[in-house]
C-alpha positions in Angstrom: -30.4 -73.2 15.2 -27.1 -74.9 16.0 -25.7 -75.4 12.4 -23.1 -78.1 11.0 -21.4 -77.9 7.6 -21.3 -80.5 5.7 -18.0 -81.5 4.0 -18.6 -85.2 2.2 -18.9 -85.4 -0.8 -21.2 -88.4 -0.8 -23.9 -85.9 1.6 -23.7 -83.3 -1.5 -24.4 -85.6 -4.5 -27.1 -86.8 -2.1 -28.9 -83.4 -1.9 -28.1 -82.7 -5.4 -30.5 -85.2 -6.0 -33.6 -84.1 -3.4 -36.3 -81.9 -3.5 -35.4 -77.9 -4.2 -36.9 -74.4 -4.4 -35.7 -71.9 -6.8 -35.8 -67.9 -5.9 -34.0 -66.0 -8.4 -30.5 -67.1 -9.0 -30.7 -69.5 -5.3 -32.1 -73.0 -5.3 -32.5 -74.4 -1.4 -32.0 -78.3 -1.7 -33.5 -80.0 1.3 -34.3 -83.6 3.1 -34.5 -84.4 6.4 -31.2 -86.4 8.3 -31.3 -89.9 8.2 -31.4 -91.9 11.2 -27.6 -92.5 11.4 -26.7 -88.7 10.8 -29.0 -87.8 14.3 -28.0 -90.7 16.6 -24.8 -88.7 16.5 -25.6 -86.0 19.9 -28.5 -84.3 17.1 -30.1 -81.9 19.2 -33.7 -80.5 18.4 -32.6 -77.4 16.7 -29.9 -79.1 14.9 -29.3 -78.4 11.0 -26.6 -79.6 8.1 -26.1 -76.9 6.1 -24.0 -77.2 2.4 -23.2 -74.0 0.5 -22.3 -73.9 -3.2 -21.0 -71.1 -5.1 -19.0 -71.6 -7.8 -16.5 -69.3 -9.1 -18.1 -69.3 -12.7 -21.4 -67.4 -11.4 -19.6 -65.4 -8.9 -16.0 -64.6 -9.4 -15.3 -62.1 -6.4 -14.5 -63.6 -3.1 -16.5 -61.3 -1.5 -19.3 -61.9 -2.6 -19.6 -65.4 -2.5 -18.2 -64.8 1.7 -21.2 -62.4 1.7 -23.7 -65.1 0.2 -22.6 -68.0 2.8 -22.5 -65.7 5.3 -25.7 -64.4 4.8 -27.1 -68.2 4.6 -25.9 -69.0 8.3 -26.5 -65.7 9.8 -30.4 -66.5 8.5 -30.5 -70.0 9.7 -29.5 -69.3 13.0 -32.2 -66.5 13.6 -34.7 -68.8 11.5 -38.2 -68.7 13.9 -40.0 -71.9 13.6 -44.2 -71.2 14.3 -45.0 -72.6 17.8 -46.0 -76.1 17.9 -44.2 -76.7 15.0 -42.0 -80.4 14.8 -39.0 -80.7 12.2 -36.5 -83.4 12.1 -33.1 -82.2 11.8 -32.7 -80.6 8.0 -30.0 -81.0 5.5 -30.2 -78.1 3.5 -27.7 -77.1 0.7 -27.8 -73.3 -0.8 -26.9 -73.1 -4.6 -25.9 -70.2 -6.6 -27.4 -71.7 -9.9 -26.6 -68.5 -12.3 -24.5 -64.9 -12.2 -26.2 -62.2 -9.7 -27.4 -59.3 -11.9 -25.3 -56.8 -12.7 -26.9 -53.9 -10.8 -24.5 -54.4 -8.1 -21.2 -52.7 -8.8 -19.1 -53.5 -5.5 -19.2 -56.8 -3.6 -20.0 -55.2 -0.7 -22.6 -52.6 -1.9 -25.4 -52.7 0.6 -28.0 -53.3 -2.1 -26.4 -56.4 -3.0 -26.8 -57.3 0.9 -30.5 -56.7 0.8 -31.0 -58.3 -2.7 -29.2 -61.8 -0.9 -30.6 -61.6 2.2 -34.2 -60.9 0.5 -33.9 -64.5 -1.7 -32.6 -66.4 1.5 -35.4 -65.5 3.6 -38.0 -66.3 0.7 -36.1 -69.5 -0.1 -36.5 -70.3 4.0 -39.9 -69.2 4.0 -40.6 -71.6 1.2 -38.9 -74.5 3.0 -40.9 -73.8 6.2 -44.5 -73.6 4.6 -43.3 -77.2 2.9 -41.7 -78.9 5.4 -42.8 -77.9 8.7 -45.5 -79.9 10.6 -47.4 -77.7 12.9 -49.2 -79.4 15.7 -52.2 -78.9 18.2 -54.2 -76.6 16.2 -57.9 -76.8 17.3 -60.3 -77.0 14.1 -62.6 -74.7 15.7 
């Protein structure tokens, strides 16, 4: 999935507002693009992604590097079913409380599997909500 960050301000206190799943400590905010947002070269597999982590849940660098990173990395090797149609997503990730703390180093694999683990559930979620499959027989 081609992915574009969003950086308004306005596109944030928009999503703030929209639907959400919570997993854990993440909460996935998402709506589909408006109009004016795909007349703008959108291509099929285009997505807006916004990431917040604040500083007063997670204080290491790192880690919040490792939490965006993971976000993107899972977005663009996200599988959609066959058949399935989805306008173009805006989807903001939100660190809504600390990570427990189980994980010693910012870098500690666990803490890897732990993030990657809510991301994929949090996508999964989003999918099974969102996504439109067509041309199933009711056979």
């Amino acid at each position: 999935m081609n992915i574009e960050m969003l950086r308004q301000p306005d596109a944030f206190a928009a999503l703030f507002a929209a639907r959400h799943i919570q997993q854990a400590e993440f909460r996935l905010h998402y709506r589909a693009a408006s109009a004016e947002w795909q007349q703008v070269g959108a291509a099929p597999s285009r997505c807006w992604l916004g990431l917040v982590i604040p500083k007063k849940f997670c204080k290491a660098a790192v880690r919040r590097n490792l939490i965006k990173r993971v976000m993107r990395q899972a977005l663009r090797e996200l599988r959609l079913p066959e058949a399935a149609q989805l306008q173009a997503p805006v989807l903001m990730l939100r660190l809504t409380r600390k990570l427990p703390a189980d994980f010693r180093s910012a870098r500690s694999p666990a803490l890897l599997a732990y993030v990657q683990q809510a991301v994929n559930a949090l996508l999964q979620a989003w999918i099974e909500r969102t996504v439109i499959v067509t041309g199933r027989s009711s056979a």
